[in-house]
N, C-alpha and C positions, 0 to 999 in steps of 0.2 A: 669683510664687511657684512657678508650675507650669515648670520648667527643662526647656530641647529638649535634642538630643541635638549639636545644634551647638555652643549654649554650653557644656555641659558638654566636649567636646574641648575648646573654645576654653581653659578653666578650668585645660589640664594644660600649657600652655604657661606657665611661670611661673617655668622654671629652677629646677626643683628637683634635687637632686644624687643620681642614681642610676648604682652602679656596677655593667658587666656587662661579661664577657671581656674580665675588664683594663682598661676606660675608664670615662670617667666622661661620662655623657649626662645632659643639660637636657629633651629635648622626649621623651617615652614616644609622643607620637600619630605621630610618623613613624621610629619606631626601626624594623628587621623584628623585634624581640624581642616589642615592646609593640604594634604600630600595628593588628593584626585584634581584640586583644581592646578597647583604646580603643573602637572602632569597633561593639563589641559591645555595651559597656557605654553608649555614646550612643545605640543602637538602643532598650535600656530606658527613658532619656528620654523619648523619643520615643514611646512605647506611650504612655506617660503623659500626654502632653505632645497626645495624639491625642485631639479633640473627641469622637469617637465611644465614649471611655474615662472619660470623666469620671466618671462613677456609679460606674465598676467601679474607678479608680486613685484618686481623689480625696474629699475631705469638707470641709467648711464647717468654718473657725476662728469663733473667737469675734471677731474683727475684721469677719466676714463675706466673708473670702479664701477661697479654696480651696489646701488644702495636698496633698502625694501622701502615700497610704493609710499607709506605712512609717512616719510622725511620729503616728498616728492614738493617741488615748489613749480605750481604749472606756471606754464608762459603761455598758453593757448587755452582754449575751450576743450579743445581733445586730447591736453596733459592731463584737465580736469574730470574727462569723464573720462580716461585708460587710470587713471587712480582712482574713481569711482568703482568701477568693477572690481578692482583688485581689494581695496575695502569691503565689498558686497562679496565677496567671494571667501575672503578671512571670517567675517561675521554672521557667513552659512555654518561654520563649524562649530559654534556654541549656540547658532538659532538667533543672534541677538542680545541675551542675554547679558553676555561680560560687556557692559556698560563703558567698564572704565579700561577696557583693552588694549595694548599697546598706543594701537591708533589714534586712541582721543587726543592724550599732554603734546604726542610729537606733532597735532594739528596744531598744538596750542602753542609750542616753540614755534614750528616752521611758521605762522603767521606771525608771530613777534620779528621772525628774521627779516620775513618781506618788507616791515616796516621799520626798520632798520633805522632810518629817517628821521624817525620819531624820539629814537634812545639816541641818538646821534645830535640833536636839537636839544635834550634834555642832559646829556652830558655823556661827551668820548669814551672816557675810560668804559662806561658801564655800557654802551653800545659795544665796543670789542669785547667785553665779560660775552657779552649775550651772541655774538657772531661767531665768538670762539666756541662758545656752550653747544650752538647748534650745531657745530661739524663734530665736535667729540659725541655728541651723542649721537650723531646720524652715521659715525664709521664705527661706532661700535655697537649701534642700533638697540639702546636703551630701552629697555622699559621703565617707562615716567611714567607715576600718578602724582596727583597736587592735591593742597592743602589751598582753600582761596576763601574758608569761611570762620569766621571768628565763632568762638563757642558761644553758643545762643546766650546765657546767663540773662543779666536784665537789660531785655531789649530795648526799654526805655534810654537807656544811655546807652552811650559812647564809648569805644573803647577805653579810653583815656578814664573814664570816672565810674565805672566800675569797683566794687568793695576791695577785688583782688587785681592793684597794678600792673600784675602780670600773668593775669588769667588768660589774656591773649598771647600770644607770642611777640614781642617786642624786642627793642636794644638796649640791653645792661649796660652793654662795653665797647669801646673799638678802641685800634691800636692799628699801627701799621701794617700787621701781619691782615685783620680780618674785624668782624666784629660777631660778639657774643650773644646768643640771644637764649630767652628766657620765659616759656608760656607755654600755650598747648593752641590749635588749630584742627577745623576739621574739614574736610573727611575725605580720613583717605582709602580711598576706597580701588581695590587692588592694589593697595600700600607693601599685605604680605610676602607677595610675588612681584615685585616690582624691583627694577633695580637703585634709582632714585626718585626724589622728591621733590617738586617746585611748589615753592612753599611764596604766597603770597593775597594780596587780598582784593575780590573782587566789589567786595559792598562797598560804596561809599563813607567815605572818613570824615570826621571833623576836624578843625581846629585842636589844634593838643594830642592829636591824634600819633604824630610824626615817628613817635619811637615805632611805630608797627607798619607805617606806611614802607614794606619791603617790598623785593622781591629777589631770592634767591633756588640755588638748585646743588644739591648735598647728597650723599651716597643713602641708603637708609642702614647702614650700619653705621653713621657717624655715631662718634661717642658721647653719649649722652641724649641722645635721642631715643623714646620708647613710643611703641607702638600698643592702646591699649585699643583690644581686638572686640567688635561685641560678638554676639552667641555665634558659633560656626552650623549655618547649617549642614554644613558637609558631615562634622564629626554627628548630627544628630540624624543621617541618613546612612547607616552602614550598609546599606545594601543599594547596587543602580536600577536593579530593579523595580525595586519600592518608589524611590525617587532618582529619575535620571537626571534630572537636569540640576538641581539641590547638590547631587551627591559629588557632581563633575565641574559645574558654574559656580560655585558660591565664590563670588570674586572678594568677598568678603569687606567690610567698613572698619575703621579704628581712627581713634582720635589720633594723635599725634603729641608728644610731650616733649618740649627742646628744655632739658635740664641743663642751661649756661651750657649750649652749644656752642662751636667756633664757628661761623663762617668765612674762607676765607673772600679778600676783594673779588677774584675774578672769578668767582661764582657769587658775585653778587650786580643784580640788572637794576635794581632802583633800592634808593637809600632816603628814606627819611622825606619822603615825596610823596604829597596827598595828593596832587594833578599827575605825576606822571601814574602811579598808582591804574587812574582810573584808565590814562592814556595809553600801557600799554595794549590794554583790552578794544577799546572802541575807535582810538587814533590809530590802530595798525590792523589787519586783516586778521588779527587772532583768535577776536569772539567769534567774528560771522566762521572762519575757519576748523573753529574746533566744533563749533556744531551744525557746520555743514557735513562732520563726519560722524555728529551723535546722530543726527537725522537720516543720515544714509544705513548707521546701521540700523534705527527706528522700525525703518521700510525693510530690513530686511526680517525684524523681531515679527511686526505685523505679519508679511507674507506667511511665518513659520505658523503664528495666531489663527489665520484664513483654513490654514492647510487642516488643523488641529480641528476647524470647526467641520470642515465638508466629510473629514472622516469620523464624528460624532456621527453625523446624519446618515453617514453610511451602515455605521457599524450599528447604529439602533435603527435601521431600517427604512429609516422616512427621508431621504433622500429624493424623492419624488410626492411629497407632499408639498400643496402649492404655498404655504404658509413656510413653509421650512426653504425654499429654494429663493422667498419674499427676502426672508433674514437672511442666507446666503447670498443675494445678489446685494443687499445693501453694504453688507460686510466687505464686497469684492469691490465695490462704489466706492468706500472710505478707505481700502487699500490700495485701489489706484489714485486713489486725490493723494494719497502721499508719496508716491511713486510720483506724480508727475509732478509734486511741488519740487522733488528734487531735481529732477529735470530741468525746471523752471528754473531753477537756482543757476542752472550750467547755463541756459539758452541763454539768460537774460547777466550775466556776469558780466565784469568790467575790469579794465586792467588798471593795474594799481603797480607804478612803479617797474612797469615793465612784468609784474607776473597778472595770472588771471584769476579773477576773486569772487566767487560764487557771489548773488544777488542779496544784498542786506534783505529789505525789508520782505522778500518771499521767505527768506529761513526763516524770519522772526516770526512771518506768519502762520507758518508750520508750524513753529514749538506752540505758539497761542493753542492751535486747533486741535492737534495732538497733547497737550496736555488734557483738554477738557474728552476726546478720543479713546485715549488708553480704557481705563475707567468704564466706557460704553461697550466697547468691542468683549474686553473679559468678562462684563455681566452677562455682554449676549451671548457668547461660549458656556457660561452657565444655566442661561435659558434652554437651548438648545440642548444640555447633556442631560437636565434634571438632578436626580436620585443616582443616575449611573456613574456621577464620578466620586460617590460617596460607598456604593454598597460594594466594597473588592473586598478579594481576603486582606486580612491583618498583615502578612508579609509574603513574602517568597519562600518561607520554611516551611510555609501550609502544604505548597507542593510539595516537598519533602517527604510528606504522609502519606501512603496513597489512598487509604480511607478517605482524608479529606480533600485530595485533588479529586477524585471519582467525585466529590459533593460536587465540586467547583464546578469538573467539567457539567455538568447536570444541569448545573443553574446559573453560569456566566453563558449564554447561547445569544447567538447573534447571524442573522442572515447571510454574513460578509465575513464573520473570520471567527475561526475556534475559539474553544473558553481563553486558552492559556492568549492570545492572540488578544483578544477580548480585553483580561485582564492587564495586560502587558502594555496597550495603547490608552487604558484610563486610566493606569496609573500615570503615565508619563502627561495626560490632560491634566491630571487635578496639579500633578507639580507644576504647571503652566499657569494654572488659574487657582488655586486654594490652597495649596500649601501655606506652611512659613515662609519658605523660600519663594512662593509666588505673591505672596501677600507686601514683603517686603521690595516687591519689584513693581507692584503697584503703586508706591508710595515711594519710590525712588521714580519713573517714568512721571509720576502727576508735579514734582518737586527739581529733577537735576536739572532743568533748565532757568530755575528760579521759581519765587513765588508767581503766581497766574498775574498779579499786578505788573510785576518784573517785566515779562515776556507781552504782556498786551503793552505796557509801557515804551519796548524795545518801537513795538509795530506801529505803535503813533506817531513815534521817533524818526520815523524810515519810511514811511507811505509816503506818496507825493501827495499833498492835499492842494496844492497849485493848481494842478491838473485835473482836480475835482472840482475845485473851487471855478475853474476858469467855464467848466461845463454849466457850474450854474448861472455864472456871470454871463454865457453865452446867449441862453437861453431867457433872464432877464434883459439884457439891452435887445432880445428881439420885437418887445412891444413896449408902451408906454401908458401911462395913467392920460395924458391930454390926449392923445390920439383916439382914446377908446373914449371920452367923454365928449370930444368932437364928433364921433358917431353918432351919440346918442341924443346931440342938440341935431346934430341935422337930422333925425330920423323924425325927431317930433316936428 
């Protein structure tokens, strides 16, 4: 049950069909597009996978197995925060980064599972699809990434009327065995390294909508499904020097294309259902769920952010300037208000069905504030650096030289660490904040939670406004219009 980080490479050799600059490749673990981040994501195995981590990645099934912490379905407050650390502790190894890391989809099944209740009211057969889905994928500890967004095209309409009927992924066919489906879906994102897909949709449907109103879960080498990949920045960082995090994270994005896929029934949880659609997300513990564990690793991306800024101030000397320690305290302000929302989310949880479910409307209000967040924090790590995460040598071959390292050493100086020391920690800053690979992690953090609408939407959804409402009502029935006019006849 406990998977190393060898078998998982071994798992991506399967021949599945991934397209990138114009070809079509089979194997992601020796591609230069895919082969550092592979190699990254079997490193996580591997923590796992490590005797010394048992407590900390792992917990006892009901079989008397041990599963890894991601499948973990608490029943208390403190199943909830011993699978918090062990999350916090996975998503130290990439910094936060891998967005879509093993961790997230199995948040996003194991809450479906909890609610169980719900596919169960919505119909039998497809509630045992999905209760059988969760223990295969939690004994042989799956890497799942999902498809939940239809391809922008014209947003004015509906899936259904759209130029191309099958520009979304929808249902051609069924038949006893399965049903066929036919369209493309995005984003999936650690698709390349993944071992399956749940494929289904979170936006809201119309009317006529039905043939796409799915929800299923498929190997990513089924047949006739491609994966088309956009730019790798992996393959455009050869060196980890130049770009550490680019060259080792790029967990990479790609549409999805079902050319008349099969699927069969019992990997299929909703059929042709625009309510249960919306229900398995917001009627069972799987929204608040899975981004109770984008947000844990959030806090842990931030923490790595904080660290990145205090050793700018170090390494360019002003560390003790009173403006510079202004910006540092406020930066430490906004990464503990995220650190304690998550917390919040534990203290103030509730039990659902006999397990324990992190507090809705505090995660919604996290994503609201951390979206608008991210955005701020990288400017001000740019404020902070200036010019110094722009002026390094051109690569790691300069050193090579020793003409031009002697330049280097000369003129990378820093009060707190050598040139090569120097160079070495702003290269790894700009990949944080300015790269391509940072650029696009900007606009994945201000977006994976949904549009700003979406997420302030959630929050309006889930506040207690009673409670507010009732403070003000309080407060008016404590005076009245005649009594204060009564004063003022008797005064005269």
């Amino acid at each position: 049950m406990i998977k190393t980080g060898e078998q998982h490479v071994a798992s991506l050799r399967d021949k599945r069909a991934i397209v990138i600059d114009g070809c079509r490749i089979e194997d992601p673990t020796s591609h230069p597009a895919f082969e550092r981040l592979v190699h990254s994501v079997g490193s996580l195995y591997d923590f796992v996978a490590d005797p010394g981590n048992r407590e900390l990645m792992t917990y006892p099934t009901k079989s008397g197995d041990r599963a890894n912490r991601i499948w973990q379905l608490p029943h208390t407050a403190g199943d909830l925060v011993e699978r918090r650390r062990g999350l916090e502790a996975w998503g130290a190894l990439h910094g936060g980064f891998l967005g879509r890391a093993p961790d997230h989809v199995a948040s996003c099944i194991a809450g479906m599972y909890m609610g169980l209740d719900v596919f169960q009211a919505y119909d039998p057969a497809r509630a045992g699809a999905l209760a059988d889905y969760y223990t295969f994928a939690r004994d042989r500890d799956l890497y799942l990434t999902y498809v939940i967004i239809n391809p922008q095209a014209d947003r004015s309409k509906p899936a259904a009327q759209q130029k191309d009927a099958f520009l979304t992924a929808g249902v051609v066919d069924q038949d006893a065995s399965g049903i066929t489906v036919r369209g493309a879906k995005m984003l999936a994102t650690g698709g390349v390294v993944a071992n399956e897909v749940f494929v289904t949709c979170i936006q809201p449907l119309q009317p006529g909508d039905e043939p796409y109103a799915l929800s299923f879960a498929i190997p990513m080498n089924t047949r006739g499904l491609t994966l088309l990949s956009r730019k790798s920045y992996e393959a455009a960082s050869p060196s980890v020097f130049d770009n550490p995090l680019g060259s080792r994270f790029d967990e990479n994005d790609a549409v999805l294309y079902f050319d008349d896929v099969k699927v069969p029934w019992d990997r299929i949880f909703v059929f042709k259902n625009l309510e249960m659609c919306q229900k398995q997300f917001h009627a069972t513990p799987a929204h608040v769920y899975q981004n109770y564990q984008a947000m844990i690793r959030l806090s842990v991306k931030v923490r790595f952010l904080l660290g990145i800024a205090k050793r700018i101030a170090e390494v360019n000397g002003v560390i003790g300037f009173p403006q510079v320690r202004e910006t540092l305290g406020q930066l430490a302000a906004e990464g503990g208000m995220i650190d304690a929302m998550v917390a919040a989310m534990e203290a103030k949880g509730t039990l659902y069905n006999g397990y324990f479910i992190p507090d809705r409307h505090t995660l919604y209000a996290a994503q609201a504030l951390t979206q608008q967040l991210y955005p701020k924090i990288i400017n001000t790590l740019r404020d902070l650096a200036g010019g110094g995460l722009i002026m390094l040598p051109s690569s790691v071959k300069d050193f090579a030289n020793p003409e031009i390292a002697e330049l280097i050493e000369r003129t990378q100086q820093s009060p707190a660490a050598s040139a090569t020391e120097r160079v070495k920690f702003f290269k790894l800053a700009w990949d944080a904040v300015g790269s391509e690979f940072a650029s696009r992690h900007l606009q994945y953090e201000m977006f994976y939670a949904g549009a700003t609408f979406v997420t302030k939407g959630h929050s309006f959804r889930t506040y207690d406004w009673s409670a507010a409402s009732a403070l003000v009502d309080g407060i008016l029935g404590g005076y009245a219009l005649a009594d204060e006019v009564g004063k003022q006849q008797a005064a005269a």
